[in-house]
C-alpha positions as CSV (number, residue, x, y, z in Angstrom):
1,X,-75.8,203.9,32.3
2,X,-72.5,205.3,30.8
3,X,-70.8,204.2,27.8
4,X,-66.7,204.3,27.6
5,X,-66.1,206.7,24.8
6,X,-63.4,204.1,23.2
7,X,-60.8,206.7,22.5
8,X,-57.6,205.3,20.3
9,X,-54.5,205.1,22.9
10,X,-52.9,206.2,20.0
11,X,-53.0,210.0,19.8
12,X,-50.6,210.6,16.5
13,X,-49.7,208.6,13.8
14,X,-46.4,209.6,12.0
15,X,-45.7,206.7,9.6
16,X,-43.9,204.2,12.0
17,X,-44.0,206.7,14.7
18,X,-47.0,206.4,17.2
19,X,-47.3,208.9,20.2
20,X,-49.9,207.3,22.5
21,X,-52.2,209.2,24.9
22,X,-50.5,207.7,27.8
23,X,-47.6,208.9,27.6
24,X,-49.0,212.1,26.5
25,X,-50.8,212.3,29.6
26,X,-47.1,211.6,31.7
27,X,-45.3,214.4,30.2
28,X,-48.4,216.9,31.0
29,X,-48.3,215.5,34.3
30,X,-44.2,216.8,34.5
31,X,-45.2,219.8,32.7
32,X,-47.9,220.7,35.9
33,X,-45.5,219.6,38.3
34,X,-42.9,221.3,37.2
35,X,-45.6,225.0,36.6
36,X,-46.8,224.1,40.3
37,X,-42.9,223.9,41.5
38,X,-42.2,227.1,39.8
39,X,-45.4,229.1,42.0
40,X,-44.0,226.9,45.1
41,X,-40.8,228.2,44.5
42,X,-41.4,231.7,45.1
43,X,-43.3,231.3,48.5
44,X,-41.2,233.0,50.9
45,X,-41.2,229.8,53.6
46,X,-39.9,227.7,50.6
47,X,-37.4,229.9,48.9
48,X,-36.1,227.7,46.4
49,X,-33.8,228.9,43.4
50,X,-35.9,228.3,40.0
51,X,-33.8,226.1,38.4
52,X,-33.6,223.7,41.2
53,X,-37.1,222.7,40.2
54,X,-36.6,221.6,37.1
55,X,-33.4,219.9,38.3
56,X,-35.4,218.1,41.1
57,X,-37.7,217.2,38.3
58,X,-35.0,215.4,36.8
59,X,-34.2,213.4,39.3
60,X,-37.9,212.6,39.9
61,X,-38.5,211.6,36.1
62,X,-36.1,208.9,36.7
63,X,-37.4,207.4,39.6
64,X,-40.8,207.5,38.2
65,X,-39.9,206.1,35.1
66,X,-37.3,203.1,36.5
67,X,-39.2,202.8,40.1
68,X,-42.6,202.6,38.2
69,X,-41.2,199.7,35.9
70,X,-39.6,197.8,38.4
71,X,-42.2,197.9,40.7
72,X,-44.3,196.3,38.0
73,X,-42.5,193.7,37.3
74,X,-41.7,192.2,41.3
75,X,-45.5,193.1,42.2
76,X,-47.3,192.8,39.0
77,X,-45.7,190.8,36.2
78,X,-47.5,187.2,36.4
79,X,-48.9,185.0,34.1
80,X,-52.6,183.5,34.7
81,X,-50.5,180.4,36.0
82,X,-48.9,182.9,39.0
83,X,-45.4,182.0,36.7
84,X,-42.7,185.6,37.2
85,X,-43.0,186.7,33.7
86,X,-39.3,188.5,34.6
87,X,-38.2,184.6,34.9
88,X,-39.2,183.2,31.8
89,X,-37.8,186.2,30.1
90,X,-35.3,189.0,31.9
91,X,-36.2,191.5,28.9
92,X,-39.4,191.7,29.5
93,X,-38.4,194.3,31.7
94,X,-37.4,196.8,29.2
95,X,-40.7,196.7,27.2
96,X,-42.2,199.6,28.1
97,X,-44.1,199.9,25.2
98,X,-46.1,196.6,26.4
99,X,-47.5,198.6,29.2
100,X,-46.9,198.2,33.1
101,X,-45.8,200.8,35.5
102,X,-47.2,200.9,39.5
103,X,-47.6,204.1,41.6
104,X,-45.7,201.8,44.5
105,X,-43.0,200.8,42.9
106,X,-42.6,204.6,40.9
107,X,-42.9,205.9,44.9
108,X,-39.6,203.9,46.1
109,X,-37.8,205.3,43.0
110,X,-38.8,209.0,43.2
111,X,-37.2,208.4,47.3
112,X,-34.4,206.9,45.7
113,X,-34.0,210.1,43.4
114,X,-35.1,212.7,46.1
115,X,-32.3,211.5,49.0
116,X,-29.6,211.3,45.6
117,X,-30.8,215.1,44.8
118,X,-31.0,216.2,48.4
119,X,-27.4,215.1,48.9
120,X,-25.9,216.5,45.7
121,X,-27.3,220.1,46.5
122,X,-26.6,219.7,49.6
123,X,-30.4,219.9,51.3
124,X,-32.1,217.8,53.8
125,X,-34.3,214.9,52.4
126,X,-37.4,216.3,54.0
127,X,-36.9,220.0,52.6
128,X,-36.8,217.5,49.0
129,X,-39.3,215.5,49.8
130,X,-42.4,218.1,51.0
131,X,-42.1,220.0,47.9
132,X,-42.2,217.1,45.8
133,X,-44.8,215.6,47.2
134,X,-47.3,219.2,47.2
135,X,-46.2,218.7,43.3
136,X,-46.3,214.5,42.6
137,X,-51.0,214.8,42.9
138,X,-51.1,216.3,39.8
139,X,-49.0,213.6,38.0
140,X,-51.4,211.1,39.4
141,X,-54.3,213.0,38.1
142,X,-53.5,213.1,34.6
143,X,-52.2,209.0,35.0
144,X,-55.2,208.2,35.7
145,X,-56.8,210.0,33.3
146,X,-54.6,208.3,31.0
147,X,-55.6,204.9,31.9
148,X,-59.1,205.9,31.7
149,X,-58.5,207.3,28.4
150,X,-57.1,203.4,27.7
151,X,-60.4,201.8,28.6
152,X,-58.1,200.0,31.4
153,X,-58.5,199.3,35.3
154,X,-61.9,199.5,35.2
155,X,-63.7,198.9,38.4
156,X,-66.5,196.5,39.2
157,X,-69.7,195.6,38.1
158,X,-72.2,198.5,39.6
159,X,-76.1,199.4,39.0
160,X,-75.3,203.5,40.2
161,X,-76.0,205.8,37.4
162,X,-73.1,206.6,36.3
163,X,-71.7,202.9,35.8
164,X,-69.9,202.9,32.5
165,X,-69.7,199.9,29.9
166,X,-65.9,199.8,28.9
167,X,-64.9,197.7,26.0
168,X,-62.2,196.1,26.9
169,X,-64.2,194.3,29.3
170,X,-65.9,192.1,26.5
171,X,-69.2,192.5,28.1
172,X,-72.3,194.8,28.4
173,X,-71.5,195.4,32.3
174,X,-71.5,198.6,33.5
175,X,-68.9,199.2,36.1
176,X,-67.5,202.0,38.5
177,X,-65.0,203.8,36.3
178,X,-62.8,203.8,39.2
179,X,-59.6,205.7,37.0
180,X,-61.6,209.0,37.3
181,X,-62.1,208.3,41.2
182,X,-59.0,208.3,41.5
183,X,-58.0,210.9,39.8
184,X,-60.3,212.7,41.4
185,X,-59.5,211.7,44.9
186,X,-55.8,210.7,44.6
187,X,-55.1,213.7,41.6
188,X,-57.1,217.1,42.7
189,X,-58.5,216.3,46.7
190,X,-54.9,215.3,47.6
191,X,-53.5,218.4,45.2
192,X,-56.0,220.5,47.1
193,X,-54.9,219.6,50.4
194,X,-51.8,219.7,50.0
195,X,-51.1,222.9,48.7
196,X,-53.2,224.4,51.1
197,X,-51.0,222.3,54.1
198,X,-48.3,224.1,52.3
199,X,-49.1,227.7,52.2
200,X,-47.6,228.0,55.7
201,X,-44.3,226.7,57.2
202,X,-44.7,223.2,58.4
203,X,-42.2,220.9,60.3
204,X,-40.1,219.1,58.0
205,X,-41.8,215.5,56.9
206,X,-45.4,216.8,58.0
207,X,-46.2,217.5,54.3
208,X,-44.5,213.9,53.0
209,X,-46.2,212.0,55.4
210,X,-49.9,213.5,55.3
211,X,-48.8,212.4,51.7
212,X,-48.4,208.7,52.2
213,X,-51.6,208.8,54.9
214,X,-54.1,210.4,52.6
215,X,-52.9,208.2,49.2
216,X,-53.1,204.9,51.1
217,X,-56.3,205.4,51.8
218,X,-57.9,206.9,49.0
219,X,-56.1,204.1,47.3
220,X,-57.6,201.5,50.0
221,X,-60.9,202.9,49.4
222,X,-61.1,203.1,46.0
223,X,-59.8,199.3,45.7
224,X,-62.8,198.0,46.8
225,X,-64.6,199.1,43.5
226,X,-61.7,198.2,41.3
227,X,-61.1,194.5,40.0
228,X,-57.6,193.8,41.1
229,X,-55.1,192.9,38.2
230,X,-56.5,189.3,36.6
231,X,-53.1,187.5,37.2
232,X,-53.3,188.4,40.7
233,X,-57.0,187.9,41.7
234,X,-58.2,188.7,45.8
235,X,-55.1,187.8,47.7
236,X,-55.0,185.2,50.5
237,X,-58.5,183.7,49.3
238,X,-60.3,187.3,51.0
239,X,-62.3,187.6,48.1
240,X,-61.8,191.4,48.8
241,X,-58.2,192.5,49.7
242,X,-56.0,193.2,47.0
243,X,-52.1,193.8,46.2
244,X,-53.0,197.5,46.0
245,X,-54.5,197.4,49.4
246,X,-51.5,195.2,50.9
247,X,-48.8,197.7,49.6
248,X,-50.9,200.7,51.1
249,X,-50.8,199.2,55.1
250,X,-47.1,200.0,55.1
251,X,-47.4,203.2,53.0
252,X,-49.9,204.4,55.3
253,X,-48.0,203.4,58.8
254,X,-44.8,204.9,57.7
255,X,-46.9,207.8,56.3
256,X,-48.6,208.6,60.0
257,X,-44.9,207.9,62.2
258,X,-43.6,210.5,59.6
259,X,-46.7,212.8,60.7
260,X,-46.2,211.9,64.6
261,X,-42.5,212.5,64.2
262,X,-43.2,216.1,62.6
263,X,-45.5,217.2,65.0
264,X,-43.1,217.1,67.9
265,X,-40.9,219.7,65.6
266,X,-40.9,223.3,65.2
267,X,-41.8,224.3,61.8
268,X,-39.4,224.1,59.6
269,X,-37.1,222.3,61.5
């Protein structure tokens, strides 16, 4: 049995100013992506102007950042009562600091930002949207490693070796730590494939949708040894299926008709 090292989310203290490990751990997840794009960049198949990746990851910052919140707050934001926190107060939405963000929601606005970049330079979506995704694994890696450094999403109760007692939880149960799963599975597996898939010219859309495919289902897996969010609970009484499971059935169907569609191209078209 493991113990949760209880780090302080609060990396530096600079009087009022307090720079938390969270969001420590987003901007070294831009920083990789952004070191990754500049190596993509370069490949001859890809051929993409330097400074187009760090305007991409401009683009991509938003969405994160507003697609991440948002998402939290139609999927997420409920009180133990099922009561739409975003009801009882519309500000709520703009306390970040409070905590909330979901990969899902993040997802639609990083599409949002790739179709707005693709059309401004003038590119197709699909030549945006497979080098982003090759880049957007590492991101979730160090996310995750920022909620693990929090001591938050813990999984469930388990009796393997390596269960881990976490704080937070108020008990003496060790548990999956299910944040460094996914980072492992969702950060450096899908990284791994990925950027091997991309080494070569692909049809356009065969790198996005392998994408959705192999997160939805790392994510499905993996959410059958996490506790779903406590205001939510198992969803429709199941008693095992969860709101991270329901939002990866569409992710994953769009994510395989993006795959068929590709493979009936030439590469790089």
């Amino acid at each position: 049995m493991l113990t949760h090292p209880n780090i302080d989310p609060v990396a530096v203290r600079l009087g009022p100013l307090k720079v938390h490990w969270y969001g420590l751990m987003y901007l070294l997840g831009f920083w990789g992506a952004w070191w990754l794009g500049t190596i993509r960049a370069r490949w001859p198949h890809v051929n993409w102007p330097r400074e187009r990746v760090g305007d991409v990851l401009f683009y991509v910052v938003l969405g994160v950042i507003l697609g991440g919140r948002i998402g939290y707050m139609l999927f997420y934001a409920y009180d133990a009562q099922g009561h739409w926190l975003v009801a009882q107060d519309p500000l709520v939405v703009f306390r970040i600091w409070d905590g909330g963000m979901a990969f899902h929601g993040g997802l639609m606005g990083v599409i949002v930002a790739m179709a707005v970049f693709a059309r401004h330079q003038k590119l197709t979506f699909w030549e945006v949207a497979d080098f982003c995704a090759v880049l957007t694994p590492f991101g979730l890696f160090t996310g995750r490693i920022g909620n693990f450094i929090n001591g938050e999403l813990w999984g469930a109760p388990t009796t393997l070796p390596w269960g881990m007692v976490f704080q937070s939880a108020h008990d003496d149960v060790p548990r999956h730590p299910s944040q460094l799963y996914e980072a492992g599975l969702e950060g450096l597996v899908l990284l791994g494939i990925l950027w091997w898939v991309g080494t070569r010219p692909t049809p356009r859309g065969l790198i996005s949708g392998l994408f959705l495919m192999l997160y939805a289902s790392f994510r499905f897996a993996i959410e059958f040894v996490r506790l779903p969010d406590a205001q939510l609970g198992y969803l429709y009484g199941t008693g095992w299926f969860t709101m991270g499971m329901q939002l990866c059935v569409p992710m994953f169907l769009f994510g395989a008709a993006f795959v068929w569609m590709a493979l009936r191209r030439k590469p790089g078209a």
